[in-house]
MOPAC internal coordinates of N, CA, C and O (Angstrom, degrees):
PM7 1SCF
backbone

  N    0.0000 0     0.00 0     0.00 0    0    0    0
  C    1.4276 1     0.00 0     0.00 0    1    0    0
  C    1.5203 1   107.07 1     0.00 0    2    1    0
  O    1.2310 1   114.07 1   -38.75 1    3    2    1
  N    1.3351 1   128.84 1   141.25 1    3    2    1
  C    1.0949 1   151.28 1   169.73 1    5    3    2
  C    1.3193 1   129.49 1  -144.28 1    6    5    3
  O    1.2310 1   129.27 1   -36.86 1    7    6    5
  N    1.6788 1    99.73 1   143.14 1    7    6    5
  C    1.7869 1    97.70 1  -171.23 1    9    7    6
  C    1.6565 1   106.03 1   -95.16 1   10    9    7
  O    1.2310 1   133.52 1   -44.08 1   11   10    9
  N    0.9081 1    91.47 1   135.92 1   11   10    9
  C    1.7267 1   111.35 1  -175.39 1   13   11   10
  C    1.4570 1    98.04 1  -138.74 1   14   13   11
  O    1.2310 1   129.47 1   -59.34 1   15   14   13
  N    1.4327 1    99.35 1   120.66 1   15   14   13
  C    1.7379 1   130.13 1   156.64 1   17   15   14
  C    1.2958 1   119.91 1  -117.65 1   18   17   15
  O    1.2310 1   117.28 1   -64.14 1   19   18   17
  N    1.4813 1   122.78 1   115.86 1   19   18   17
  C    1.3464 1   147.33 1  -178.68 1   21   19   18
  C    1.3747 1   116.18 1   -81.33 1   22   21   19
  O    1.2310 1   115.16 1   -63.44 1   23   22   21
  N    1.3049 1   126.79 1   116.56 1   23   22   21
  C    1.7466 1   138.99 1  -169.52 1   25   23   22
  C    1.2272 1    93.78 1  -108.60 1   26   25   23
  O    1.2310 1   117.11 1   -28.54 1   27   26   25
  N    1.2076 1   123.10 1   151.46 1   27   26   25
  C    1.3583 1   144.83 1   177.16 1   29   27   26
  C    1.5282 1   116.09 1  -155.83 1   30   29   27
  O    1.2310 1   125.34 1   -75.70 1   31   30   29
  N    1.4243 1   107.35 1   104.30 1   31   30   29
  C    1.6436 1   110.03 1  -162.79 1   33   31   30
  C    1.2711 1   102.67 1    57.36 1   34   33   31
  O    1.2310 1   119.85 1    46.64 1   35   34   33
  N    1.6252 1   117.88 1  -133.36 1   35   34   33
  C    1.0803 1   135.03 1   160.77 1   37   35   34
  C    2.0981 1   132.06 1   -57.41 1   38   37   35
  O    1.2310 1   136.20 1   157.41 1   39   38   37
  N    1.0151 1    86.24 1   -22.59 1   39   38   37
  C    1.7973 1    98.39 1  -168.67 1   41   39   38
  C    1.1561 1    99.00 1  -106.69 1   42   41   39
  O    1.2310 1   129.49 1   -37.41 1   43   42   41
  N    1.4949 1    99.30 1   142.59 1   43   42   41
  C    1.5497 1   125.21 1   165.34 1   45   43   42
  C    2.1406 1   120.03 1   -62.97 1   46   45   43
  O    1.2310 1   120.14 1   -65.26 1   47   46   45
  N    0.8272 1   117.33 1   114.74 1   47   46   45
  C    1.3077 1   101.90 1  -144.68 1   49   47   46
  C    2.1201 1    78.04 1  -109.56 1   50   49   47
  O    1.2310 1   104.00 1   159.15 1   51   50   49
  N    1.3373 1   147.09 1   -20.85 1   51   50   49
  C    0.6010 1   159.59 1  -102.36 1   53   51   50
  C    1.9798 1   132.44 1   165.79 1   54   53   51
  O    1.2310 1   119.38 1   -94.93 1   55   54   53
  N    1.2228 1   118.78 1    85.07 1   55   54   53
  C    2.1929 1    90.28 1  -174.66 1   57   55   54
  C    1.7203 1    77.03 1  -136.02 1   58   57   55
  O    1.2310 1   124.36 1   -56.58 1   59   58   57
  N    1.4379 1   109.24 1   123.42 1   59   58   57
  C    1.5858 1   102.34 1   167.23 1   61   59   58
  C    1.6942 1    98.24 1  -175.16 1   62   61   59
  O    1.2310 1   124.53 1     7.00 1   63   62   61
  N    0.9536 1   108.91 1  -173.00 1   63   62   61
  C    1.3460 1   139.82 1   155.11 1   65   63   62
  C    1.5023 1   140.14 1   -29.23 1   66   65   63
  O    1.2310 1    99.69 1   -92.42 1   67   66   65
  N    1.2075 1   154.28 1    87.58 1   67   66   65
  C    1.3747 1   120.12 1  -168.82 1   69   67   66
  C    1.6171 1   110.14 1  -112.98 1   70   69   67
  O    1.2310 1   122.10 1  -105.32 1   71   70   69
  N    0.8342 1   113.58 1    74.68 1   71   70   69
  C    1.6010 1   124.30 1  -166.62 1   73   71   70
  C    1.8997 1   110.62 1   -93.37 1   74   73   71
  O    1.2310 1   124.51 1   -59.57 1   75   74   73
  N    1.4391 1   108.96 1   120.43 1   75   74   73
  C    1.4129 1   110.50 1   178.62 1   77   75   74
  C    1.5316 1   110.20 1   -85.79 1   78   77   75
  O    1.2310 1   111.44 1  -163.33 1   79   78   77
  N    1.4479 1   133.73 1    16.67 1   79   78   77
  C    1.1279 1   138.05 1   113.69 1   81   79   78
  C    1.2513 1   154.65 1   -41.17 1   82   81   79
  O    1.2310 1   135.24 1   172.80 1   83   82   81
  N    1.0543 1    88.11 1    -7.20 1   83   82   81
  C    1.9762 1   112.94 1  -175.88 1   85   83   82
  C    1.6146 1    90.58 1   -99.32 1   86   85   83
  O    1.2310 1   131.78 1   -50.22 1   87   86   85
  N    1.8998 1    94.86 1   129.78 1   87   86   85
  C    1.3343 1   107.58 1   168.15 1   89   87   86
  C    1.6746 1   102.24 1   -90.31 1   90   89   87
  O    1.2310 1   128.85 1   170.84 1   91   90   89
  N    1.0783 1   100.55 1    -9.16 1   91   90   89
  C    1.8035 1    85.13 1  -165.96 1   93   91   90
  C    1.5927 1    75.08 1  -162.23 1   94   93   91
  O    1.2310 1   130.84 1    -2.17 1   95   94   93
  N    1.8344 1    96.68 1   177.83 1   95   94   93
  C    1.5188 1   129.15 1  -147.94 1   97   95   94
  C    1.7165 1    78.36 1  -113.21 1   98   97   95
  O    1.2310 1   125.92 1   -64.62 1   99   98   97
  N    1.2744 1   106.22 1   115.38 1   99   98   97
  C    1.9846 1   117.30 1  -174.07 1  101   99   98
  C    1.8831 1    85.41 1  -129.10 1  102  101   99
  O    1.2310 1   136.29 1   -25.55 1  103  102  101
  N    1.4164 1    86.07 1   154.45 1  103  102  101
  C    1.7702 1    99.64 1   165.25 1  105  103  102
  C    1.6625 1   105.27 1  -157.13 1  106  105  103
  O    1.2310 1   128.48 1   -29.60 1  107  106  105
  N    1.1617 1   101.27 1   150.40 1  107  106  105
  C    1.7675 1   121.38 1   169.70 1  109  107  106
  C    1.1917 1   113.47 1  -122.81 1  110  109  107
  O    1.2310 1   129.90 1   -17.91 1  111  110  109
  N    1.6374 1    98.52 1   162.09 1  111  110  109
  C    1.9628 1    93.58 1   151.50 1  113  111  110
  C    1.2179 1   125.40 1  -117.84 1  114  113  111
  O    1.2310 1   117.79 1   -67.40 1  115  114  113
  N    1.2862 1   121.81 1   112.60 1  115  114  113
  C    1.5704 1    94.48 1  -173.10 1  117  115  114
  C    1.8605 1   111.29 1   -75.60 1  118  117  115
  O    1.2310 1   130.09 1    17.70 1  119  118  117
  N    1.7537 1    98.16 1  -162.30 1  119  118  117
  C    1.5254 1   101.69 1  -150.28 1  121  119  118
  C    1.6843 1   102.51 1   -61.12 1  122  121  119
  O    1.2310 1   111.18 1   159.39 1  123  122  121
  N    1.3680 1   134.21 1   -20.61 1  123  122  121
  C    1.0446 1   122.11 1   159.19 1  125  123  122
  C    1.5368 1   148.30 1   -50.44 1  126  125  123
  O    1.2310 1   135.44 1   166.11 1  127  126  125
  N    1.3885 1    87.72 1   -13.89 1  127  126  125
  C    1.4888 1   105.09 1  -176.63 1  129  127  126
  C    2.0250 1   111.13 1   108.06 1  130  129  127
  O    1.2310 1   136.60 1   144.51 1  131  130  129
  N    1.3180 1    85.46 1   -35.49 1  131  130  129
  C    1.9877 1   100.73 1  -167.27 1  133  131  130
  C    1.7206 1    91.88 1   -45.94 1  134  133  131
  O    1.2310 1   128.76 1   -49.55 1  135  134  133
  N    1.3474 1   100.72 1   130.45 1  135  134  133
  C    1.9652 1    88.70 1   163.53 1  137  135  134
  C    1.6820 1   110.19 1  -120.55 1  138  137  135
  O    1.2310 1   128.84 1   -48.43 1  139  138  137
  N    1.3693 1   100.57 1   131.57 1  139  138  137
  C    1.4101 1   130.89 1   174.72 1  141  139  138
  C    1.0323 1   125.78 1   -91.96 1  142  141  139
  O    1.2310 1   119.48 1   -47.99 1  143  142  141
  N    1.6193 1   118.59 1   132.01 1  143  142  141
  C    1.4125 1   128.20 1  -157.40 1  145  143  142
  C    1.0922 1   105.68 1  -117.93 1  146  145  143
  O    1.2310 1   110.81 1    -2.62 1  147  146  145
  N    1.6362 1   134.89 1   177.38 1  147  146  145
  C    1.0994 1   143.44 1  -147.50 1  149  147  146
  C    1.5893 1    98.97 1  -174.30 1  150  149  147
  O    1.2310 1   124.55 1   -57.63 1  151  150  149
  N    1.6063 1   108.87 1   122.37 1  151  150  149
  C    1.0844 1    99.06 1  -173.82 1  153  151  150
  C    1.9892 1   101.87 1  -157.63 1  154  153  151
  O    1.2310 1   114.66 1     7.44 1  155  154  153
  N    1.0215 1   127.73 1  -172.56 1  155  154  153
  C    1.6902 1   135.02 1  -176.02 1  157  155  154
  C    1.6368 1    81.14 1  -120.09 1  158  157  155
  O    1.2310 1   132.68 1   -22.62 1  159  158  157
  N    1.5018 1    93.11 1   157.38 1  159  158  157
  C    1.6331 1   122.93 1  -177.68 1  161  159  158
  C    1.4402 1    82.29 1   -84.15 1  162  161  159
  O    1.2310 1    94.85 1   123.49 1  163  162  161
  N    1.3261 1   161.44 1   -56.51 1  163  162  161
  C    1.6065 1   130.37 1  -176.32 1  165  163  162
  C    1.3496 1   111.82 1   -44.04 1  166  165  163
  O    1.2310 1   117.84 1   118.23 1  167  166  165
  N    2.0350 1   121.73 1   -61.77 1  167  166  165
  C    0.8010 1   114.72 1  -159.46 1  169  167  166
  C    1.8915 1   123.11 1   -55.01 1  170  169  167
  O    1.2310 1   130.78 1   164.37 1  171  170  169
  N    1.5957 1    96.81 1   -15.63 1  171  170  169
  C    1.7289 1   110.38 1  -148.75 1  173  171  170
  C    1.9203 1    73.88 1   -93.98 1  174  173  171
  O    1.2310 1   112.29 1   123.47 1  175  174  173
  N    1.1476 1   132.16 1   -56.53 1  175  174  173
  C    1.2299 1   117.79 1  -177.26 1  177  175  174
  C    1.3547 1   126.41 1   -58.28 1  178  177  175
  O    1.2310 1   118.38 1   146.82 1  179  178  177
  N    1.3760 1   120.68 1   -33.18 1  179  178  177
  C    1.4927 1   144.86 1   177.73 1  181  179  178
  C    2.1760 1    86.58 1   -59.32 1  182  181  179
  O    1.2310 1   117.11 1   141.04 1  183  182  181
  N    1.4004 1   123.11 1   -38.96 1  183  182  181
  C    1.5294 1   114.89 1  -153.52 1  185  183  182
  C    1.6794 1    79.83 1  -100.18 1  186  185  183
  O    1.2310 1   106.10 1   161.60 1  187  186  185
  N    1.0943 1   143.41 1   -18.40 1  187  186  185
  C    1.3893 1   145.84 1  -171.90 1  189  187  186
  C    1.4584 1   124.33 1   -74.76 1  190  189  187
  O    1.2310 1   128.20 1   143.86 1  191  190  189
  N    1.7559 1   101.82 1   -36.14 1  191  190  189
  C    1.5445 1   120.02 1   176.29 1  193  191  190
  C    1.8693 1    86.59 1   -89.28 1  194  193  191
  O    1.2310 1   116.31 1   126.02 1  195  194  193
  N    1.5939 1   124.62 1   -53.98 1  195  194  193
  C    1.0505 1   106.62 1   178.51 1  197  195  194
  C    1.8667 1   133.68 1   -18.47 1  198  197  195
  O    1.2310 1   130.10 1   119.11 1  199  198  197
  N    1.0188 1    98.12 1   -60.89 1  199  198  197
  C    1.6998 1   127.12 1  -163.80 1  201  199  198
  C    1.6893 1    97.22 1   -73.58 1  202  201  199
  O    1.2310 1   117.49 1   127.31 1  203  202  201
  N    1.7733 1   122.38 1   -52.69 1  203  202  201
  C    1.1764 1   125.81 1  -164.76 1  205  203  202
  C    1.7796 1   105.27 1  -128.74 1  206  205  203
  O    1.2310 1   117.06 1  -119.83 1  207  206  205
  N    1.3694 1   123.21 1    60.17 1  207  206  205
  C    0.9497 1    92.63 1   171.73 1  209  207  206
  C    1.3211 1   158.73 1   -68.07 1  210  209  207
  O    1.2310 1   121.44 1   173.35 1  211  210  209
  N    1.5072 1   114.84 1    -6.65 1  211  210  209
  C    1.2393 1   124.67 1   156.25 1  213  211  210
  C    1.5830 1   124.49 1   -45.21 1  214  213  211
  O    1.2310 1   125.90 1   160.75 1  215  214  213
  N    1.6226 1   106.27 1   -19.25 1  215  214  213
  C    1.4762 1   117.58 1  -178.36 1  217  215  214
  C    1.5179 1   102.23 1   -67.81 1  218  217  215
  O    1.2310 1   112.96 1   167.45 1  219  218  217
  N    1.3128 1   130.91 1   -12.55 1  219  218  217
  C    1.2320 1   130.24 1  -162.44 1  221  219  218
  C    2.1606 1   121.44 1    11.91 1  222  221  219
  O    1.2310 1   137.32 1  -133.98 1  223  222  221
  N    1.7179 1    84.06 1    46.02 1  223  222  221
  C    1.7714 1    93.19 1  -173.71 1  225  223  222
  C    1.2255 1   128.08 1   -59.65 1  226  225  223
  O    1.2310 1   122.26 1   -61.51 1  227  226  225
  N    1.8130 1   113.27 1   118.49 1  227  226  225
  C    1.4151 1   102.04 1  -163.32 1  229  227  226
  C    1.9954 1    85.20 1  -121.55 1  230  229  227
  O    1.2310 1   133.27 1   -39.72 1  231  230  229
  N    1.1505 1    91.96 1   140.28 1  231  230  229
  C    2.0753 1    83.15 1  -177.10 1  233  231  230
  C    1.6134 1   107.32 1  -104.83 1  234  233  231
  O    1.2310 1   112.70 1   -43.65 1  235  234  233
  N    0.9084 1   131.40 1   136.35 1  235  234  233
  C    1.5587 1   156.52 1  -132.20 1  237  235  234
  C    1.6682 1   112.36 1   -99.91 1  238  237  235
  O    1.2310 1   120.10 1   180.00 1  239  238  237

C-alpha cells in the first residue's frame, strides 16, 4: 500500500491510498474533514490515462 496524491495544475484532483487490496474505489473523511480514498493500481491508472490521455500511463 502506498499513498499517492494526484495534482492537476493547481488542484488536488486525488489524496488516498493505492492499495491492490481494494475491491472497489471507497472514500472517507477523517476527523479533519480531508476525505481519503482507496483504490487498486488498475483503477488509479485506468483514472490517470482518464484525466491525461496523451500520458498513455502504463506502471512498470
Amino acid at each position: 500500500m502506498c499513498l499517492f496524491a494526484m495534482v492537476q495544475h493547481v488542484f488536488l484532483v486525488n489524496l488516498g491510498w493505492e492499495d491492490d487490496s481494494a475491491q472497489s474505489f471507497s472514500e472517507e473523511k477523517d476527523v479533519d474533514g480531508i476525505t481519503w480514498e482507496r483504490f487498486s493500481t488498475k483503477q488509479q491508472v485506468n483514472k490517470i490515462n482518464e484525466l491525461w490521455p496523451s500520458a498513455n500511463y502504463q506502471p512498470k
